[in-house]
Every structure is written in structure tokens, then in C-alpha cells.
VEXMIVO-116562 format. One record per residue (C-alpha): z, x, y; residue number from 1. Coordinates in Angstrom, 1 decimal. Each point is the difference from the previous one (the first is absolute). Last residue first. Layout:
BEGIN
[[Z X Y] NUM]
...
REM end
This chain:
BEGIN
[[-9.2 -8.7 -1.0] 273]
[[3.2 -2.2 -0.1] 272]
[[1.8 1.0 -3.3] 271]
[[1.7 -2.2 -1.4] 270]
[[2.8 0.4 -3.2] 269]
[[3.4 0.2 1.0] 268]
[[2.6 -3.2 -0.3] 267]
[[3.3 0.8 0.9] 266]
[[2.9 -2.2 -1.6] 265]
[[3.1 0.5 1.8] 264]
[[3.1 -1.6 -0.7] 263]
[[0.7 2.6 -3.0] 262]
[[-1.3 2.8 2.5] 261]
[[4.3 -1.1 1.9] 260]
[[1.4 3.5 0.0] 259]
[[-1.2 1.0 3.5] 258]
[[-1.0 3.6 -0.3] 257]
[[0.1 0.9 -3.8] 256]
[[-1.3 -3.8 -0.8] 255]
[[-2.7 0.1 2.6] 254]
[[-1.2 3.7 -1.5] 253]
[[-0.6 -1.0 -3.3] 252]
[[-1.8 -3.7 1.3] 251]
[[-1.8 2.7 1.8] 250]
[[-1.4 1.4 -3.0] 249]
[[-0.1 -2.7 -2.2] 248]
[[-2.4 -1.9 3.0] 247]
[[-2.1 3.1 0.5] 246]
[[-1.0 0.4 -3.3] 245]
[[-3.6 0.2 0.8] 244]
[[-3.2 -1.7 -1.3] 243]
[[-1.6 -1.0 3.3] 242]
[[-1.6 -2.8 -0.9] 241]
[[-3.1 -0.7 2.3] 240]
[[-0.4 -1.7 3.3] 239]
[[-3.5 -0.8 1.8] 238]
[[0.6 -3.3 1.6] 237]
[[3.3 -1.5 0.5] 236]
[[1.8 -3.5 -1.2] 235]
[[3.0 -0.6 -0.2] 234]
[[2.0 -2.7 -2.1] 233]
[[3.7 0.1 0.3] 232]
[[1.9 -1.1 -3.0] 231]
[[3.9 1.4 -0.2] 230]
[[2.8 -1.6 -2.7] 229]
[[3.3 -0.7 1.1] 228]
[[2.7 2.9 -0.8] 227]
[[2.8 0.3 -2.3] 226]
[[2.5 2.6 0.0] 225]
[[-0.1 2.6 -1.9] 224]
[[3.2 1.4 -1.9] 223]
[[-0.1 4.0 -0.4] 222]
[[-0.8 1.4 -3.4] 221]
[[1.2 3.5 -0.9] 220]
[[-2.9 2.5 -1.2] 219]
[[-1.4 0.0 -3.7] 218]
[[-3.1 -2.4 0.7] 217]
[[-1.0 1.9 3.0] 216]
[[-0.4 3.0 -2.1] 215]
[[-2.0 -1.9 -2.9] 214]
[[-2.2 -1.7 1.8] 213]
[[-1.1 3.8 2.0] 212]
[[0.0 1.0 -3.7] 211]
[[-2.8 -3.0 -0.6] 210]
[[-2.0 1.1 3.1] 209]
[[-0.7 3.1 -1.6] 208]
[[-3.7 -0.3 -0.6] 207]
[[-0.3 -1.6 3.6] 206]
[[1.9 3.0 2.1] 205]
[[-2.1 2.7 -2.2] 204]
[[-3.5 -1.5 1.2] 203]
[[1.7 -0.4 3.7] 202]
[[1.3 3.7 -0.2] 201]
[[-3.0 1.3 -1.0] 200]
[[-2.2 -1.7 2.4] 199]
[[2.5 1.6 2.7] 198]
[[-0.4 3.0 -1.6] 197]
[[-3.7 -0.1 -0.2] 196]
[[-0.5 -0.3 3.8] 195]
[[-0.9 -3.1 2.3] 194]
[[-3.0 -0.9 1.9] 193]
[[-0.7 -2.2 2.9] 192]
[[-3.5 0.7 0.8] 191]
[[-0.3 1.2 4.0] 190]
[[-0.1 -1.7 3.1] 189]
[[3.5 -1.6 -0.9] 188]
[[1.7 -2.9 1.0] 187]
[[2.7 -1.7 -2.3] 186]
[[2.5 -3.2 0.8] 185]
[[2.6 -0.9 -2.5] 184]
[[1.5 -2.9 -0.9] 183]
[[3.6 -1.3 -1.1] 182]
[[1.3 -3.1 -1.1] 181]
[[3.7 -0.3 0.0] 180]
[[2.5 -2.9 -1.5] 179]
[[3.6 -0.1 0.3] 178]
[[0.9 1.1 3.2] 177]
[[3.8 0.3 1.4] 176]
[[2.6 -2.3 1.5] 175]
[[3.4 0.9 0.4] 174]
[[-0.7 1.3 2.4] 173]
[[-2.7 -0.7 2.6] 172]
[[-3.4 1.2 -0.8] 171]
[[-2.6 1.8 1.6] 170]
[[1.6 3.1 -1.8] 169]
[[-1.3 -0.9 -3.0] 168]
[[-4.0 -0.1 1.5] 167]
[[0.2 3.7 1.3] 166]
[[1.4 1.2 -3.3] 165]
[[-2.7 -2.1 -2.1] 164]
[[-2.5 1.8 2.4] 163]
[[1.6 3.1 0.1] 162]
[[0.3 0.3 -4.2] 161]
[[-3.9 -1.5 -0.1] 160]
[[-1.0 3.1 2.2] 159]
[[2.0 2.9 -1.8] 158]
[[-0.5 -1.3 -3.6] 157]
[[-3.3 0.7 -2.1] 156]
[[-1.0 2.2 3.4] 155]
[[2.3 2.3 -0.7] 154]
[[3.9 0.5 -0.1] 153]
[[0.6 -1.4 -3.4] 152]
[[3.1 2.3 -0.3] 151]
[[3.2 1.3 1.7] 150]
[[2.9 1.7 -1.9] 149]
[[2.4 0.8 2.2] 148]
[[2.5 2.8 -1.3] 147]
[[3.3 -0.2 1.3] 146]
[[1.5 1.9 -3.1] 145]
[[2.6 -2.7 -1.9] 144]
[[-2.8 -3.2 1.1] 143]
[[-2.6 1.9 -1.4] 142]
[[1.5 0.6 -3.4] 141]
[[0.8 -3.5 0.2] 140]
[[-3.8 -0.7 0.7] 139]
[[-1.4 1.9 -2.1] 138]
[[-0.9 -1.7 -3.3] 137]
[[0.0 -3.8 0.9] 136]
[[-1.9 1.0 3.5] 135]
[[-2.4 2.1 -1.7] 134]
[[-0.9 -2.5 -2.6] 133]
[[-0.9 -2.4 2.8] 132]
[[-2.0 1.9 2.0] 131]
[[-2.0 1.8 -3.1] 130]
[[-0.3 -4.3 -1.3] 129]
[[-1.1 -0.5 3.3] 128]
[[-3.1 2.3 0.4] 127]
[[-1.1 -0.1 3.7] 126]
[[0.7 3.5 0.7] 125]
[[0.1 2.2 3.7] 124]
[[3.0 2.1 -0.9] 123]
[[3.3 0.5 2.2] 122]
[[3.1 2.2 -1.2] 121]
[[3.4 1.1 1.7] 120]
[[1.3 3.5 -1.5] 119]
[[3.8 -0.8 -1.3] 118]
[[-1.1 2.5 -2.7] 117]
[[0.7 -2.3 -2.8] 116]
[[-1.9 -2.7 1.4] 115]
[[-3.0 2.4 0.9] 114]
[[-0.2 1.6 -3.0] 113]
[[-0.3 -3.2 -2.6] 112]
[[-2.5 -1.7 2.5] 111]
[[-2.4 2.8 -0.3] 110]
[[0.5 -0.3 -3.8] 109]
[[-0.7 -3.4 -0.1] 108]
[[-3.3 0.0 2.2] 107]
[[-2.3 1.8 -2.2] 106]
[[-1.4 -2.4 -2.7] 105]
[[1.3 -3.6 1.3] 104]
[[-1.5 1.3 3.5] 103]
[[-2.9 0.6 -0.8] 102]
[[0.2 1.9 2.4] 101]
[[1.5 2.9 2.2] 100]
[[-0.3 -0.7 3.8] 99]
[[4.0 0.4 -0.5] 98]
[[1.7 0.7 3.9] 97]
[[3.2 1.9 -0.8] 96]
[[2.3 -0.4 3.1] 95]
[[2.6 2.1 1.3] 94]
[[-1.5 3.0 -2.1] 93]
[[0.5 3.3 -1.7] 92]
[[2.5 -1.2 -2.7] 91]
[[-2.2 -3.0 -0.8] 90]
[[-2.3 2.9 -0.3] 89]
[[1.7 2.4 -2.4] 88]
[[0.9 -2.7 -2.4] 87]
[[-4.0 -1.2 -0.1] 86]
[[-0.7 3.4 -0.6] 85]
[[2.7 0.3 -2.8] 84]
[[-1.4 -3.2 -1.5] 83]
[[-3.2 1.6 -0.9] 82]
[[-2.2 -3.2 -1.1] 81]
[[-0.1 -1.7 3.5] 80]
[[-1.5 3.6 1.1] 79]
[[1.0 2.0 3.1] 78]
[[-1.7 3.4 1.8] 77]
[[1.4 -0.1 3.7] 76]
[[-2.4 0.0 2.8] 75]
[[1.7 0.7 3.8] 74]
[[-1.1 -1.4 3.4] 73]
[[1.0 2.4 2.7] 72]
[[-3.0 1.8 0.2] 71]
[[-2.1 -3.5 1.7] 70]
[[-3.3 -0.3 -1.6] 69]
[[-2.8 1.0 2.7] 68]
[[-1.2 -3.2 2.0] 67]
[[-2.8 -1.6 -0.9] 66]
[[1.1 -0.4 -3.1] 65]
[[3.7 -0.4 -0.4] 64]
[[0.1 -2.2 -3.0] 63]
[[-3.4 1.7 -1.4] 62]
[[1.7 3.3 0.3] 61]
[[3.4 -1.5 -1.4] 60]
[[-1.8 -1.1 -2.8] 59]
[[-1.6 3.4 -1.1] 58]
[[3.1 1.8 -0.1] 57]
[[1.4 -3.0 -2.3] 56]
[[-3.2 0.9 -2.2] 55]
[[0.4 3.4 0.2] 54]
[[3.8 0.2 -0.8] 53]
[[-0.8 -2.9 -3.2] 52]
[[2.9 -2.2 -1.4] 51]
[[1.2 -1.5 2.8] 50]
[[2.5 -0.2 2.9] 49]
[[-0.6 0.3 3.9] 48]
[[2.4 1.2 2.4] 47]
[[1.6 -1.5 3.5] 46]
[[2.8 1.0 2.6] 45]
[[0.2 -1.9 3.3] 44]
[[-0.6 -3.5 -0.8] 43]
[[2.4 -2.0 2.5] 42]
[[-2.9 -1.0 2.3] 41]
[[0.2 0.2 3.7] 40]
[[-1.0 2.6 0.9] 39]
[[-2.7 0.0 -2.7] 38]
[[1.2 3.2 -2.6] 37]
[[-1.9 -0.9 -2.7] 36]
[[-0.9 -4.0 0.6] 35]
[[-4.1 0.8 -0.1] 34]
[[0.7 1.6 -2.3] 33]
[[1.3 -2.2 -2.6] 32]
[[-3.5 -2.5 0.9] 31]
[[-1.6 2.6 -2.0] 30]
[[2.2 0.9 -2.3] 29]
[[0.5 -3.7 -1.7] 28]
[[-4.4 0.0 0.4] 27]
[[0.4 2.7 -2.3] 26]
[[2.6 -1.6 -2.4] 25]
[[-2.0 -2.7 -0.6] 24]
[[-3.4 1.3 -1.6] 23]
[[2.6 3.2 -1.4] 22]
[[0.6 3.3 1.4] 21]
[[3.7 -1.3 1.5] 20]
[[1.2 -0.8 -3.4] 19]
[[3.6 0.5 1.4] 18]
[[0.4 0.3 3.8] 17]
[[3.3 1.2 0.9] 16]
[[1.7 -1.0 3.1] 15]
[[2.6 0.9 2.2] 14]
[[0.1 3.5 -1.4] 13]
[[2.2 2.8 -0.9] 12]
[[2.9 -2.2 -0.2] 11]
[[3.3 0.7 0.9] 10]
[[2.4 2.0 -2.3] 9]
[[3.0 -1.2 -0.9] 8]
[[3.2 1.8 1.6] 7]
[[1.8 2.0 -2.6] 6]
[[3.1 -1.3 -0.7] 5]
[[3.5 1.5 1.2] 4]
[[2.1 1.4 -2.2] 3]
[[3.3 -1.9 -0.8] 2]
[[3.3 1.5 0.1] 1]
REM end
């Protein structure tokens, strides 16, 4: 006679916010609230993740501020170098939201836990070769627990992946796109600034470009077929490069979606000021 299982337990929280002291991470928090317990929002249960009680205790002041910092929000103590912490929040969690970068130096482990966990995972990166050497290490493992593993989803991606999204579906099987030029469009009143981590990550995401090579180089092959040159010449005043990885980045997420980024040749570098 077999005993019957213990039921699983549910999750403590919807999300978990890991890093959630950081430049990016508190700005993550802030527009988190504003969801927490919506009537119509599904986020219901919510706790913030870092190294530092006081600091964490500190963000969700500012988050709330000027409203008093909602009681049910909890802080858990983690570090991407104490893999039992990371264990114990994929464990805790629906979704593990990683604010934690660079990337390529603490993003690996997070990953680890939450694929074999089950725990789904989202991170706001723009470093392919971490993208990519994620997916050939965890994705099986992901596959076996029902772990999604989400990335790139920042301003590097997000608006270039619904603008090459929106233009595929303007066209009628079997036909599909094989040349994209994107722009983008910013308005501030204020300098537009980034933080040291993001610097970091591009400095480190140049000196390693050869192991990004490398990686692509060892995967399957797929046949391409061939496509007709593109020329267009345009013409616009005040543009600058915009040295993002955009077009690796959503060719990534074309391929997992549609299966055909070996048409599609995206071409990211304007940036309309």
C-alpha cells in the first residue's frame, strides 16, 4: 500500500526582488508597488532580497515615499555567492526578479537555483554571451522542472523585441522579414546618465567577445538561406550610435519564439536624439 505524498508547498510569494537596493533594483520596487495588491493585478505577495537589512529597509521607504511603506512587503538576506540563499529563494518565490549585475559575474548562480527549483526567472541584462551560455547550460534542466528562464528584459531589448514583433506579424506566411533597422526616440529634461554596472558590463561584454565567438561557434548549424542585399540611404539630423546589443539580443529571442532569426538580419545602432 502506497502512502500518500505530501502536497507541495505553495509559494510564499509571487515575487521576489533580488538586488532590490541597487541603482536598478529600486526603481524595479518602485513601480512593484504600485501593482501590490491593485484589484486587478495578480501581484499579491512580494519581498525584497539583498545583501544589506538596512539598506533594503531603506529602499522600500524611498519606493513607498510619500506614502508609509506597506507591512506586508518582506526583506530576505541573499548573496549570489551563498548558494544556499539563492536555494532558499527560488524555493520562496513564483518569480525570481535578478537586478543583480554584471551579469557574467553574478547571474549564473541565480540561474542555477531557479531552474532547479522550478522557480520561473526574469533579469533586465543585455549581455549575450551570459544569455546564451545560460540557455546551453540550463535549459534541459529547465525544460524537466517548468522553470522559465526570461532575460534581456530592459531597455537593451524590450522596445526593439516589440517593434521587430509588431513588424513580423504584418506578414502573411510563409513570408517573414529579413532585414530590420531600428531607432529609438529619447526625451529627457534631465542628463541621461547610466550606472557603473551597466559600464561594467559593457567594458566586460567587449573584452570577452572572443568566448561569446567561441560559444556560438560550438552550437549546431542550421542552413541559411540566401537573401538579396539591402541599401536604403536615410538621412536624419542629430543621430548618434547607440552602442547596444539590441540586434543579438532580440535576434536570441526571435529564434526562441518564431524559429526563423537566421532570415532576419536586424541592424541596431541609431539613436534619434
Amino acid at each position: 500500500m502506497q502512502t500518500a505524498q505530501p502536497p507541495i508547498p505553495r509559494p510564499l510569494y509571487d515575487i521576489i526582488i533580488l538586488g532590490a537596493s541597487g541603482f536598478t533594483g529600486k526603481y524595479v520596487v518602485k513601480e512593484a508597488l504600485k501593482f501590490l495588491n491593485a484589484p486587478s493585478s495578480p501581484l499579491k505577495t512580494l519581498a525584497l532580497a539583498g545583501r544589506s537589512r538596512e539598506k533594503l529597509v531603506k529602499t522600500l521607504q524611498w519606493a513607498a515615499h510619500p506614502s508609509s511603506p506597506p507591512n506586508d512587503v518582506s526583506v530576505i538576506i541573499a548573496d549570489t555567492t551563498d548558494l544556499p540563499s539563492l536555494s532558499s529563494l527560488s524555493n520562496q518565490t513564483k518569480l525570481l526578479l535578478n537586478c543583480v549585475g554584471p551579469y557574467r559575474i553574478h547571474g549564473e548562480p541565480v540561474v542555477a537555483a531557479c531552474a532547479s527549483s522550478g522557480c520561473d526567472y526574469l533579469d533586465i541584462t543585455g549581455e549575450p554571451e551570459f544569455m546564451e551560455e545560460m540557455e546551453a547550460k540550463y535549459h534541459e534542466k529547465a525544460m524537466e522542472t517548468g522553470s522559465l528562464i526570461v532575460s534581456a528584459c530592459g531597455f537593451d531589448s524590450i522596445p526593439a523585441e516589440m517593434g521587430v514583433m509588431f513588424n513580423t506579424r504584418q506578414w502573411v506566411a510563409p513570408a517573414v522579414p529579413n532585414h530590420v533597422t531600428a531607432y529609438v526616440s529619447l526625451e529627457s529634461d534631465k542628463r541621461i546618465v547610466g550606472n557603473f554596472a551597466t559600464y561594467e558590463s559593457a567594458v566586460l561584454g567587449v573584452a570577452n567577445m572572443d568566448k561569446l565567438q567561441q560559444l556560438r561557434r560550438s552550437r549546431p548549424k542550421k542552413p541559411r538561406p540566401v537573401v538579396s542585399d539591402h541599401s536604403t540611404f536615410l538621412f536624419v539630423v542629430d543621430i548618434l550610435v547607440f552602442h547596444g546589443l539590441s540586434g543579438t539580443l532580440v535576434c536570441c529571442r526571435i529564434r526562441m519564439l518564431f524559429g526563423f532569426s537566421r532570415y532576419l538580419r536586424i541592424l541596431w545602432c541609431p539613436c534619434l536624439i
